[in-house]
One Martini backbone bead per residue (centre of mass of N, CA, C, O) as a GRO file, in nm:
protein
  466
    1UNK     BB    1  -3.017   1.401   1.906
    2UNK     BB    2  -2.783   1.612   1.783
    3UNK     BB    3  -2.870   1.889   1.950
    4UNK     BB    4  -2.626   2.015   2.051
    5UNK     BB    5  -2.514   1.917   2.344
    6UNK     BB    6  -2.337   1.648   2.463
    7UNK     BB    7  -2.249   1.564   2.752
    8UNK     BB    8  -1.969   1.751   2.882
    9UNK     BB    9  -1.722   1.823   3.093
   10UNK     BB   10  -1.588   2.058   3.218
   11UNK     BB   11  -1.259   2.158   3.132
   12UNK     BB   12  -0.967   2.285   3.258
   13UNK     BB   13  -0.666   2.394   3.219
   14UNK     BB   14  -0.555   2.290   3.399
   15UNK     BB   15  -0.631   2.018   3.393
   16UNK     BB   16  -0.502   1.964   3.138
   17UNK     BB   17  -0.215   1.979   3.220
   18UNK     BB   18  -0.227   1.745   3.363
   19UNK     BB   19  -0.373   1.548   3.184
   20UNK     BB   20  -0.338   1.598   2.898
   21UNK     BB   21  -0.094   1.836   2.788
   22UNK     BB   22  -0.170   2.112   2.766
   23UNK     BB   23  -0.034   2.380   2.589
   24UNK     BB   24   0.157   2.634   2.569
   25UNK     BB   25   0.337   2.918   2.518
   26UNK     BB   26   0.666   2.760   2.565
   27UNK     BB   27   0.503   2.475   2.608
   28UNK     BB   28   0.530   2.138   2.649
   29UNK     BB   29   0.483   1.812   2.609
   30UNK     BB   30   0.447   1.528   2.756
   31UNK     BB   31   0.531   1.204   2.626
   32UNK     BB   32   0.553   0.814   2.674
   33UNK     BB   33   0.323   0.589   2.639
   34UNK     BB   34   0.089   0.606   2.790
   35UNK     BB   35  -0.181   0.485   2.898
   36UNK     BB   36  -0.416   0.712   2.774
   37UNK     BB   37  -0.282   1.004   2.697
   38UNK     BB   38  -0.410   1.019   2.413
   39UNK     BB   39  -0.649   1.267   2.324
   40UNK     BB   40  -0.921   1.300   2.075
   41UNK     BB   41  -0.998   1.519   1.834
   42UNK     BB   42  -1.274   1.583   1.592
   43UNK     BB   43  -1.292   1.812   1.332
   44UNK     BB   44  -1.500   1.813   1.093
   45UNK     BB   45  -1.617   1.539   0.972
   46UNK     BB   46  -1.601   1.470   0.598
   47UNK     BB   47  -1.404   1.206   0.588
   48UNK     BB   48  -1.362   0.851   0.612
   49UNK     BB   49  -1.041   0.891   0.729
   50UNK     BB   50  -1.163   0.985   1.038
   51UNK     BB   51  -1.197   0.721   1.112
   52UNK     BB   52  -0.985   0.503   1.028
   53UNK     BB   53  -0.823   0.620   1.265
   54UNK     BB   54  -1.072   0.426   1.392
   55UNK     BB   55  -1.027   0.102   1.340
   56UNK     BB   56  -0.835   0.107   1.591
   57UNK     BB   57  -0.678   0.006   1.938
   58UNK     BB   58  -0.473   0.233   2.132
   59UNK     BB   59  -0.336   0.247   2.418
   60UNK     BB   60  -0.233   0.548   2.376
   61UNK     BB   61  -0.541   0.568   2.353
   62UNK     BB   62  -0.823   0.710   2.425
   63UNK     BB   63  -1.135   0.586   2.396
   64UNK     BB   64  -1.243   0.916   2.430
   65UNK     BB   65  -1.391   1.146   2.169
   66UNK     BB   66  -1.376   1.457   2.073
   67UNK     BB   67  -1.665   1.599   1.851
   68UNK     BB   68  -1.648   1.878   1.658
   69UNK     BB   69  -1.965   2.006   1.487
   70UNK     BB   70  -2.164   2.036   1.248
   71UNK     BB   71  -2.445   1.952   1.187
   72UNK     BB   72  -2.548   1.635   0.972
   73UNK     BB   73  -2.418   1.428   0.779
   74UNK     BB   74  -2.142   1.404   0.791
   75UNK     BB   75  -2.131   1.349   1.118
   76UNK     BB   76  -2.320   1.074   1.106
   77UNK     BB   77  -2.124   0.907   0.921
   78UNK     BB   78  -1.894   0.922   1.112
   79UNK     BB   79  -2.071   0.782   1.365
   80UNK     BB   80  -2.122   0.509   1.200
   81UNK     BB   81  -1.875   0.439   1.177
   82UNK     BB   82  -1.767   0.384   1.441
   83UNK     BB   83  -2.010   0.171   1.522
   84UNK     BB   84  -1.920  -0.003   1.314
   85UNK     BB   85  -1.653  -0.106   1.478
   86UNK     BB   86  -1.784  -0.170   1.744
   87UNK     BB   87  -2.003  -0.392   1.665
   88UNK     BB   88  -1.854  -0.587   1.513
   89UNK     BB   89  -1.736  -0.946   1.524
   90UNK     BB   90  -1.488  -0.854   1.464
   91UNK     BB   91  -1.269  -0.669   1.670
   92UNK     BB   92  -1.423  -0.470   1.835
   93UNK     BB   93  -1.438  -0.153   1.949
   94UNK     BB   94  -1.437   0.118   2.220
   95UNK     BB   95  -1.581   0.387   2.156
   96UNK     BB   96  -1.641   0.764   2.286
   97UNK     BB   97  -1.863   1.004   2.200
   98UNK     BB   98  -1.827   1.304   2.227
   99UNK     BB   99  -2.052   1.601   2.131
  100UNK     BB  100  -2.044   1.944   1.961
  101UNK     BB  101  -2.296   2.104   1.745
  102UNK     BB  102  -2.258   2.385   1.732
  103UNK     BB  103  -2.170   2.702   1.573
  104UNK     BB  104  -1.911   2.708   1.796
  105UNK     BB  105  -1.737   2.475   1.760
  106UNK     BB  106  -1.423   2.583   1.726
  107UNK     BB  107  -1.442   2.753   1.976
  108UNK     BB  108  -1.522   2.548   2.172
  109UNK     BB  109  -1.285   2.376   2.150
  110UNK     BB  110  -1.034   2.569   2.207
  111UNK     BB  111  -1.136   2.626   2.495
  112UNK     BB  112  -1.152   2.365   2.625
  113UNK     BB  113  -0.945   2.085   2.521
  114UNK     BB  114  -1.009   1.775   2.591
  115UNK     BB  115  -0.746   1.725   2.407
  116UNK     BB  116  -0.372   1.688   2.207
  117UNK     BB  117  -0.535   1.572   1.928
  118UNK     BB  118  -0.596   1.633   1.634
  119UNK     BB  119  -0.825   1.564   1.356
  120UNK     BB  120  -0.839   1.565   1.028
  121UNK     BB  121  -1.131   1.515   0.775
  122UNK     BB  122  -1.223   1.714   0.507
  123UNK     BB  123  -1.297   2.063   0.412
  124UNK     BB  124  -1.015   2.166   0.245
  125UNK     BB  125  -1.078   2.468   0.290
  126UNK     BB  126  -1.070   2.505   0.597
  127UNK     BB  127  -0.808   2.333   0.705
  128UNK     BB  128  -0.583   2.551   0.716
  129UNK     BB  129  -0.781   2.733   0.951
  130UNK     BB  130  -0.743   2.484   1.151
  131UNK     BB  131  -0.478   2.444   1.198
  132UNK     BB  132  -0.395   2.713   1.288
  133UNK     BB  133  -0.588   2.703   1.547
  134UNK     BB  134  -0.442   2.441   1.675
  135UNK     BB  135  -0.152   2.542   1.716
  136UNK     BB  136  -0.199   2.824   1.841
  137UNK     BB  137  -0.340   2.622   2.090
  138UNK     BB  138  -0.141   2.385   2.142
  139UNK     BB  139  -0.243   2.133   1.907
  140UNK     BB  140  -0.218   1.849   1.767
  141UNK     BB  141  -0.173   1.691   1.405
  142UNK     BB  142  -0.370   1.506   1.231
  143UNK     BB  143  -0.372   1.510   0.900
  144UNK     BB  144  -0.514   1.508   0.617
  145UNK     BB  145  -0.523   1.466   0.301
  146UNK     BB  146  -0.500   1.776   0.196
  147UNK     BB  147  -0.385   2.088   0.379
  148UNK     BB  148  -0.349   2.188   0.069
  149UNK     BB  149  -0.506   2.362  -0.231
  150UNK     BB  150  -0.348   2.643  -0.278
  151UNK     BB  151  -0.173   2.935  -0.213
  152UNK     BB  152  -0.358   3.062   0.007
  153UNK     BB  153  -0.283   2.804   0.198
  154UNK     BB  154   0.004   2.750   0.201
  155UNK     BB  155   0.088   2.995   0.350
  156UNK     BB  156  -0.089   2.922   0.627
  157UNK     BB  157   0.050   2.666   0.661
  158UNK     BB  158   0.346   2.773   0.695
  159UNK     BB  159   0.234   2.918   0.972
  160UNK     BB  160   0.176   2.647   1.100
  161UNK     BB  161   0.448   2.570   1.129
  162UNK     BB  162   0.561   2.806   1.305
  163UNK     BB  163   0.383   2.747   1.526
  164UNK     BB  164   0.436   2.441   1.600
  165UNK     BB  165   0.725   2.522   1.691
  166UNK     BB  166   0.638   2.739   1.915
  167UNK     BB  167   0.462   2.504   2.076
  168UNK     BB  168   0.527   2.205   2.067
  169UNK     BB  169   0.404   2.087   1.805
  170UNK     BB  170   0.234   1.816   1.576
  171UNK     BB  171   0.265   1.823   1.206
  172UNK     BB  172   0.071   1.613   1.011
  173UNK     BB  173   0.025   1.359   0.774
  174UNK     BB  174  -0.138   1.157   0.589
  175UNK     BB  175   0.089   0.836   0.457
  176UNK     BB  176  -0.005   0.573   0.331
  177UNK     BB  177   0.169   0.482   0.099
  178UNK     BB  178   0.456   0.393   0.244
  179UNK     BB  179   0.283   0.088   0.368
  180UNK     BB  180   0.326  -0.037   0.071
  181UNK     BB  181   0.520  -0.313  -0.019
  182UNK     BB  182   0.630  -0.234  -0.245
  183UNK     BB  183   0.724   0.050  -0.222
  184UNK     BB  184   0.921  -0.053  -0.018
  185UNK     BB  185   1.087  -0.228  -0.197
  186UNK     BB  186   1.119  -0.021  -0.420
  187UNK     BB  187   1.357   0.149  -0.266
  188UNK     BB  188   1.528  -0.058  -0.189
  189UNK     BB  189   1.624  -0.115  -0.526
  190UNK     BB  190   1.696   0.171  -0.581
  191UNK     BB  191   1.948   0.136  -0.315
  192UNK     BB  192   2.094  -0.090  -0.502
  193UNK     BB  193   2.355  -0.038  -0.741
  194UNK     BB  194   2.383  -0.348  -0.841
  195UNK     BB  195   2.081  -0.314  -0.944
  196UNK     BB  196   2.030  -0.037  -1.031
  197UNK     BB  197   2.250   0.190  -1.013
  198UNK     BB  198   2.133   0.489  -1.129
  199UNK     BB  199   1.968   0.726  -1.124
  200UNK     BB  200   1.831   0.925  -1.382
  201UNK     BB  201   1.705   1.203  -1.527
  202UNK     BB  202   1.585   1.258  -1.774
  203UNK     BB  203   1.294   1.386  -1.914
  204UNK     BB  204   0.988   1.516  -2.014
  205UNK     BB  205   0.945   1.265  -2.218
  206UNK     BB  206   1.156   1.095  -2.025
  207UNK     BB  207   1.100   0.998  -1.673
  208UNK     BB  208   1.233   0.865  -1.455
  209UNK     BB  209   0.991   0.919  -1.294
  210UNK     BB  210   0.699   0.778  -1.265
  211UNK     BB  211   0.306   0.825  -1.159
  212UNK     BB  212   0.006   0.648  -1.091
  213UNK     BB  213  -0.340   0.760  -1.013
  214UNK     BB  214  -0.650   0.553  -0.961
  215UNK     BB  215  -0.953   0.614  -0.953
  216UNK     BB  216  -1.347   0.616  -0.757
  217UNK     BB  217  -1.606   0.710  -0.656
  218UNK     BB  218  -1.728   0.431  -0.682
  219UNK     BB  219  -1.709   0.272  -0.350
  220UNK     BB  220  -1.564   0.077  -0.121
  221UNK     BB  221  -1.562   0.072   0.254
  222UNK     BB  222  -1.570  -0.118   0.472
  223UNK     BB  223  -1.798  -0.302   0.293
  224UNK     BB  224  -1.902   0.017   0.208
  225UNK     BB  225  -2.044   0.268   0.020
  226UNK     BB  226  -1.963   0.547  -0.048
  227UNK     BB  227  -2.009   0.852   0.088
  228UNK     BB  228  -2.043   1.173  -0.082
  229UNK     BB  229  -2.028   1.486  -0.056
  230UNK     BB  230  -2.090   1.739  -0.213
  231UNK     BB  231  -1.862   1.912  -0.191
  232UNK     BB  232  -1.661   1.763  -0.306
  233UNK     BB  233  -1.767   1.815  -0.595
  234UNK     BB  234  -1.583   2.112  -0.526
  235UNK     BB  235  -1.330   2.254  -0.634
  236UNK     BB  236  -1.296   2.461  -0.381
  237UNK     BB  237  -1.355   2.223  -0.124
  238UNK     BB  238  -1.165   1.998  -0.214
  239UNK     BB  239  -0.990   2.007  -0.465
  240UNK     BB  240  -0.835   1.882  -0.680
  241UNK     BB  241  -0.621   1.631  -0.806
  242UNK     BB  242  -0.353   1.805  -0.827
  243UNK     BB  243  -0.421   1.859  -0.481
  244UNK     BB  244  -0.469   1.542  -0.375
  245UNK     BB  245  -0.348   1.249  -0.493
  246UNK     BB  246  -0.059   1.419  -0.517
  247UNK     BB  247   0.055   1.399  -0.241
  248UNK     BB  248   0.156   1.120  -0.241
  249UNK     BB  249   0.316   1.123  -0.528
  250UNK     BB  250   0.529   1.355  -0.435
  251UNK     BB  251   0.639   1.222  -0.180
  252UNK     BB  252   0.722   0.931  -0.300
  253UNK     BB  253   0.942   1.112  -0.495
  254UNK     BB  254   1.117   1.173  -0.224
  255UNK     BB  255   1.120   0.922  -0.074
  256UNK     BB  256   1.247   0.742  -0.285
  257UNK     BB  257   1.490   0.903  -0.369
  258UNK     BB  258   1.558   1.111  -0.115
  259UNK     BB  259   1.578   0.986   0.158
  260UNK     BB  260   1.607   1.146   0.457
  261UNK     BB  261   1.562   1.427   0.288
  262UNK     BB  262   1.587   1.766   0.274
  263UNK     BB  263   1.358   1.982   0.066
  264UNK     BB  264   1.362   2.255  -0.146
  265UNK     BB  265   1.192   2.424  -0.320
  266UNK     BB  266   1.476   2.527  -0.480
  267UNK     BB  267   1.458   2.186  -0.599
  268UNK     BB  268   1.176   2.297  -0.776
  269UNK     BB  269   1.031   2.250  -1.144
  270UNK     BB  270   0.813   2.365  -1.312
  271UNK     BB  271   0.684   2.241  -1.651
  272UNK     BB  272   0.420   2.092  -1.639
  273UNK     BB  273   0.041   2.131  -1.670
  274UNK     BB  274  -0.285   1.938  -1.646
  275UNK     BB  275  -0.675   1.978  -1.666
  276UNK     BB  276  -0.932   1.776  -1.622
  277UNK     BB  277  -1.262   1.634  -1.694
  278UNK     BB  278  -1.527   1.414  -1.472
  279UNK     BB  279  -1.816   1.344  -1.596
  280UNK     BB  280  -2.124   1.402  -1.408
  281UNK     BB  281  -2.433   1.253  -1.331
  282UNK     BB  282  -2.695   1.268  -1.191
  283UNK     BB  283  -2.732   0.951  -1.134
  284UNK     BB  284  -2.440   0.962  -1.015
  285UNK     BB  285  -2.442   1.171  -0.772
  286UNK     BB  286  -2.678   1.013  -0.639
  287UNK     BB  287  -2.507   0.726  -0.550
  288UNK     BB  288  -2.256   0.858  -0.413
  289UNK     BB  289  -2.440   1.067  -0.208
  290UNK     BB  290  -2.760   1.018  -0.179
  291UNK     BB  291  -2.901   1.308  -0.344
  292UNK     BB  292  -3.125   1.397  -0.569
  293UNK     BB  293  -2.945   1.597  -0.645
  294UNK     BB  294  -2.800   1.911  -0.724
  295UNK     BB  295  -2.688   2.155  -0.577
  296UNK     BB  296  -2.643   2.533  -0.610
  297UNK     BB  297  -2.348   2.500  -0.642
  298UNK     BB  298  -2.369   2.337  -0.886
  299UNK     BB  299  -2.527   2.403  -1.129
  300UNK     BB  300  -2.353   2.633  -1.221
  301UNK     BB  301  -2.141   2.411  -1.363
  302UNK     BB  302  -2.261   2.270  -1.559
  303UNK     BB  303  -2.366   2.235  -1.891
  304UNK     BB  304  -2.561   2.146  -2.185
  305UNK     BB  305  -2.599   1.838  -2.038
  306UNK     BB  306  -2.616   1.850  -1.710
  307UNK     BB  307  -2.319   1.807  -1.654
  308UNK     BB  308  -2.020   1.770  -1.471
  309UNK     BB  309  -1.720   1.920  -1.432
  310UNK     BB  310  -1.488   1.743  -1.286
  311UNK     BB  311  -1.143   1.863  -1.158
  312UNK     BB  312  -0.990   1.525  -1.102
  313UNK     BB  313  -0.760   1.582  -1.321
  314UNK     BB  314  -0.368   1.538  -1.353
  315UNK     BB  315  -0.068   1.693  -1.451
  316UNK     BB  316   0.303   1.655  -1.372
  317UNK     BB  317   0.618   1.827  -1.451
  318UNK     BB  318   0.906   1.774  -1.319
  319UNK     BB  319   1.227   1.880  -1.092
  320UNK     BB  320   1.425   1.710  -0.895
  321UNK     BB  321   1.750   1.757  -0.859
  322UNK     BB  322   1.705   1.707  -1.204
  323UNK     BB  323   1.478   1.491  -1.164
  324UNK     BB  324   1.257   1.361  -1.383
  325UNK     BB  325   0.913   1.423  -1.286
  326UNK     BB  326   0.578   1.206  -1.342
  327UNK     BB  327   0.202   1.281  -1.213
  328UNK     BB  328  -0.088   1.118  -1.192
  329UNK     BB  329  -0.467   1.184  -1.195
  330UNK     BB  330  -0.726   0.972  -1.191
  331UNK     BB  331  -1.087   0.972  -1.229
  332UNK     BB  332  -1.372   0.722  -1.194
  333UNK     BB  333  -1.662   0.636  -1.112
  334UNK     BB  334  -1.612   0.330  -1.181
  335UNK     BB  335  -1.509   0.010  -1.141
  336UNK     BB  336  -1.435  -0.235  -1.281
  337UNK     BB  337  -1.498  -0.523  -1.267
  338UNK     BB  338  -1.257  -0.650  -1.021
  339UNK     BB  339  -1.184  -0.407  -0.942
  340UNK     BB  340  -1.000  -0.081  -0.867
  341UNK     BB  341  -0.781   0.107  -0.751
  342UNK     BB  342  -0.434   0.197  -0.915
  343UNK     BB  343  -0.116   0.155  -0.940
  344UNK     BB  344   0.190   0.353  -1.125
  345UNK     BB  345   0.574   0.276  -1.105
  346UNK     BB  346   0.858   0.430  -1.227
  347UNK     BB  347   1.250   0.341  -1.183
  348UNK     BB  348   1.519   0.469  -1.354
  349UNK     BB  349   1.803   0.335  -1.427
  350UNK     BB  350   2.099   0.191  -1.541
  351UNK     BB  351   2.024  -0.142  -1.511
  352UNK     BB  352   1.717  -0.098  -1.368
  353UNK     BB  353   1.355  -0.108  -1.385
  354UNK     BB  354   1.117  -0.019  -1.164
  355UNK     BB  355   0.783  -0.189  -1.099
  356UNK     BB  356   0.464  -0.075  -1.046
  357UNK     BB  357   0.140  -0.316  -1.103
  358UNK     BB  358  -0.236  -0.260  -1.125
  359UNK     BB  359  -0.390  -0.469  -1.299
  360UNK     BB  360  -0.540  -0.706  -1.476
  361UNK     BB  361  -0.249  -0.862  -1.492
  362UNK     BB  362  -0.283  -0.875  -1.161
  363UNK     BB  363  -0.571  -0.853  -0.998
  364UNK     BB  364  -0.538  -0.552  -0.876
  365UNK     BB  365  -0.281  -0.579  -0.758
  366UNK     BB  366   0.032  -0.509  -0.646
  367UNK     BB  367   0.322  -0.523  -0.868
  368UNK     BB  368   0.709  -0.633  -0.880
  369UNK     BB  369   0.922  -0.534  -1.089
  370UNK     BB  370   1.228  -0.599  -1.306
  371UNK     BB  371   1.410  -0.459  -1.542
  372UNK     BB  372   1.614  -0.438  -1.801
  373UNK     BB  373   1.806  -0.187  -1.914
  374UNK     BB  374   1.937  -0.015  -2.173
  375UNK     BB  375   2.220  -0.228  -2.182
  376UNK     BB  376   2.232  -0.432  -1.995
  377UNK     BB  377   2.312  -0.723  -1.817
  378UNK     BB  378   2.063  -1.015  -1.767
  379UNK     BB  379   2.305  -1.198  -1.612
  380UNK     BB  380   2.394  -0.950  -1.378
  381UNK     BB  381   2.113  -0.923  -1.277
  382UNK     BB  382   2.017  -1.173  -1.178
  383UNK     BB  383   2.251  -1.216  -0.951
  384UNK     BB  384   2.207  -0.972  -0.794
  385UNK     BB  385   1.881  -1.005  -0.739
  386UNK     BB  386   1.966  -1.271  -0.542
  387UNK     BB  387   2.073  -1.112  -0.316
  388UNK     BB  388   1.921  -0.895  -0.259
  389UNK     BB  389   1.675  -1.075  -0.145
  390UNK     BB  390   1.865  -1.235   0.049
  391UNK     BB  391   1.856  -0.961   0.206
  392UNK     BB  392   1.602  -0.879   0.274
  393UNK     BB  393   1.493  -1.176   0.401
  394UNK     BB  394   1.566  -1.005   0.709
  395UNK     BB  395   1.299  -0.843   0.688
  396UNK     BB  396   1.115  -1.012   0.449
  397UNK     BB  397   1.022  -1.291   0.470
  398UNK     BB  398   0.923  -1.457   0.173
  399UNK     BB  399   1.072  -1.336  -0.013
  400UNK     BB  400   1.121  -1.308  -0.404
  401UNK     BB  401   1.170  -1.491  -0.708
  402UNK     BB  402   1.066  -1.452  -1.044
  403UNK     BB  403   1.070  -1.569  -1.390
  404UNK     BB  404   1.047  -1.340  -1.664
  405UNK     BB  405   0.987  -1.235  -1.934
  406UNK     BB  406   1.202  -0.984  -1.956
  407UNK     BB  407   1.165  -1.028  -1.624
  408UNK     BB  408   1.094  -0.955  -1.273
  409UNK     BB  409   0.945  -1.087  -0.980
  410UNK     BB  410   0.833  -0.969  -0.655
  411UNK     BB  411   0.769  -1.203  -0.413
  412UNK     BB  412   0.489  -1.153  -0.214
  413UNK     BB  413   0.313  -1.179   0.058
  414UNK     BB  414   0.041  -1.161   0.209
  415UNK     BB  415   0.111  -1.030   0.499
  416UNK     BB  416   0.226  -0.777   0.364
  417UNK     BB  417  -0.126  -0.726   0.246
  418UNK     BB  418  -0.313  -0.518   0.456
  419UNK     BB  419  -0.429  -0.233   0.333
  420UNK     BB  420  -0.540   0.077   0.324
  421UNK     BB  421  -0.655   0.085   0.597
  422UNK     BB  422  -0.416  -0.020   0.738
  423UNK     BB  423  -0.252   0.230   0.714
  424UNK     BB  424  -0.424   0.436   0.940
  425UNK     BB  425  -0.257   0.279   1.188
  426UNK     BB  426   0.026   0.299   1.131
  427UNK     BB  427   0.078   0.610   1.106
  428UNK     BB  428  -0.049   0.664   1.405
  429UNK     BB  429   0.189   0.485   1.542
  430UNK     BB  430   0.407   0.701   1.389
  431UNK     BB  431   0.295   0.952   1.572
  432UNK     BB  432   0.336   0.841   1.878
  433UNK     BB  433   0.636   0.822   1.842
  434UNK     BB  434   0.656   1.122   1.810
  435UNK     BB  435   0.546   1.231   2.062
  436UNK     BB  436   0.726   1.112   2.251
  437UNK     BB  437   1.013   1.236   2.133
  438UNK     BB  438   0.875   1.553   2.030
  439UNK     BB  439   0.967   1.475   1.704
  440UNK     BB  440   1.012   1.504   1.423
  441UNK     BB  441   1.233   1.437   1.133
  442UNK     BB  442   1.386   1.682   1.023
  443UNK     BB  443   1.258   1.625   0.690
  444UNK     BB  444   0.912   1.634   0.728
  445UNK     BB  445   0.859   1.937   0.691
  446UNK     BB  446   0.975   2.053   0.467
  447UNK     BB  447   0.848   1.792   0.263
  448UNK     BB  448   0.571   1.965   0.313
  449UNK     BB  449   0.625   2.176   0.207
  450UNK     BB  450   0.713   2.129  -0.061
  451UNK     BB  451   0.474   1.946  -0.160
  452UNK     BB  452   0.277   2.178  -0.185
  453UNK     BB  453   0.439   2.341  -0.370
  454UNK     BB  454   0.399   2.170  -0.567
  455UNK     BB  455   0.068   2.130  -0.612
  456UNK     BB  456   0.024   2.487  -0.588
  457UNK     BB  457   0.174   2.515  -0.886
  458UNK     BB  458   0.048   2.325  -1.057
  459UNK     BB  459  -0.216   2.435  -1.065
  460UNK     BB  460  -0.183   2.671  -1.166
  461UNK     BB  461  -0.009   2.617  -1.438
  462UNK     BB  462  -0.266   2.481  -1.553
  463UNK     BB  463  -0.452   2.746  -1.543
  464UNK     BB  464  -0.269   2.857  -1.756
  465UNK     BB  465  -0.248   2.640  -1.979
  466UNK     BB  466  -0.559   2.648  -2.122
   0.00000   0.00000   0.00000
């Protein structure tokens, strides 16, 4: 049924200048925020994230989508997941995918060109590739992390902010971590000297600020459970946890210790790294993926027990700006019943440790804690903490504060925890709002190179100290 192109339109670039704001180099765009002035462009979605980005409609983005990809499940499971957010009983979508599947995908976008944002989400290892393609073209890019996956993409990717600012166009990636409110508040609490004290340097072995994230291969989204393609496990097309799930947590040690300010790689010391494998069997293989086997590029990876050695766990401890931080991704195959993925991290002040934590003894979803640093005053803290809340609360009406042994609960109300799916329309519409003003942040692009440079620098030093 999508052997060929679905008819679309042929539209020139004349046209697309008038109607769509399409770039050429030394050409801005100019948007204003009117409706459906932003026209999407979806190029070889291979991960469920490229949906997510659709799970909601936004006045200033065109509902008529085009698609471009080889033919395939990435594909079908993609525009599956579509019609499912159109069909749903409540608040349904009303997208209209056009899509074309010929084996000139990407040739055939780049001439095209029917709208002026392409969305990324898929196989890791294409995506450097793909990103300096449509900045090269003129075309603004929201793409799922990571955006690189070794030194050789990094490399590509730096290439490609260069380009894209010289084309006068904006390269983004998806950070919905920064938009869950524990960690929001846990930033506000960080930077409020009163109750934080000042952040610590840490050692190695006792770094000031700690992250860790548990994941797990077969879980639910949107209601239904995760199909993920077979290329998922190979990690030269995915690439390690190190350089994957690390991209979120090496950012929010950014934003939150040093909030909106510009990051330079030589202020970035990696000091260990190490990774480890997931090992998967044929039956979870089957489970996750729904494909009777292992493919022949996973084959010769298996070990001598049949199973597979899959390299998505990571550490890195590192040095940003003096600052000691440690960085874990986890991954196991499923979450014990009623559990899920969770977040633990810690910011060690003077006067008091920030922790966010999502355990069972939490209900597995994040709650945020303030204990007393070693050596401060829990009277003196108890006192700053009870009026920083009733600061916040002029932001956060309903936030909250518990006395618990030796430590504070800071009491979030429900409205404020949207969860993870609701993340990737909150950054697509601060990404709307950037493409209006013409400009990223001045430290957003910065922040995105030392990123990948932590990423893919942790990477090469594990595999140099096994």
């Amino acid at each position: 049924m999508m052997s060929g192109r679905i008819p679309v339109a042929a539209i020139s670039c004349a046209l697309i200048l008038s109607v769509a704001g399409c770039a050429k180099k030394g050409v801005e765009m100019k948007f204003t925020g009117a409706k459906g002035e932003v026209k999407l462009i979806t190029l070889d979605p291979g991960h469920f994230h490229a949906a997510l980005v659709q799970k909601t409609m936004y006045d200033q983005i065109d509902p008529t989508v085009h698609v471009y990809a080889p033919p395939g499940p990435d594909l079908q499971d993609h525009l599956a997941r579509i019609e499912g957010f159109n069909s749903r009983a409540q608040d349904p979508t009303h997208w209209v995918e056009k899509v074309y599947t010929g084996p000139d995908f990407l040739e055939r976008m780049l001439k095209e060109k029917p709208g002026n944002v392409v969305v990324l989400a898929g196989n890791n290892q294409r995506k450097p590739r793909y990103i300096k393609a449509c900045v090269d073209a003129g075309l603004n890019v929201l793409s799922d992390k990571p955006m690189c996956i070794d030194k050789q993409g990094f490399e590509l990717l730096k290439a490609a902010f260069r380009s894209a600012e010289e084309h006068g166009v904006l390269l983004y990636d998806i950070m919905t971590e920064r938009y869950e409110v524990t960690t929001i508040l846990q930033r506000e609490l960080v930077h409020m000297p009163e109750v934080f004290g000042q952040l610590q340097s840490g050692t190695p072995e006792d770094p000031a600020v700690t992250k860790e994230s548990v994941h797990h291969l077969f879980k639910y989204v949107a209601g239904v459970p995760v199909k993920r393609p077979a290329w998922y496990f190979d990690v030269e097309q995915q690439g390690e946890g190190i350089v994957d799930v690390s991209t979120h947590l090496v950012d929010l040690v950014m934003w939150e210790c040093f909030p909106e300010q510009p990051i330079d790689t030589t202020e970035i010391q990696l000091l260990q790294a190490r990774h480890w494998p997931t090992l998967i069997s044929r039956e979870q293989f089957q489970k996750v993926t729904q494909l009777p086997d292992f493919p022949d590029f996973l084959k010769g990876k298996l070990n001598q027990n049949g199973l597979l050695p899959y390299y998505c766990n990571g550490e890195m401890v590192y040095t940003l700006r003096g600052i000691h931080a440690k960085v874990s991704v986890i991954w196991n195959f499923e979450a014990p019943p009623g559990g899920g993925d969770t977040h633990y991290s810690v910011m060690k002040g003077s006067k008091a440790h920030i922790i966010i934590q999502q355990g069972k003894e939490e209900n597995y979803r994040p709650e945020l804690y303030v204990v007393p640093a070693p050596g401060s005053n829990p009277q003196e803290l108890g006192q700053a903490l009870e009026k920083a809340i009733a600061k916040l609360q002029d932001q956060w009406p309903g936030v909250a504060l518990e006395k618990q042994p030796n430590r504070w609960r800071v009491v979030v109300p429900d409205k404020y925890r949207v969860g993870h799916e609701a993340h990737f329309a909150q950054v697509t519409e601060k990404y709307l709002r950037f493409l209006v003003e013409g400009k990223l942040p001045d430290w957003e692009v910065p922040n995105m190179i030392a990123k990948y440079y932590t990423t893919t620098h942790a990477l090469e030093l594990a595999r140099q100290s096994e």
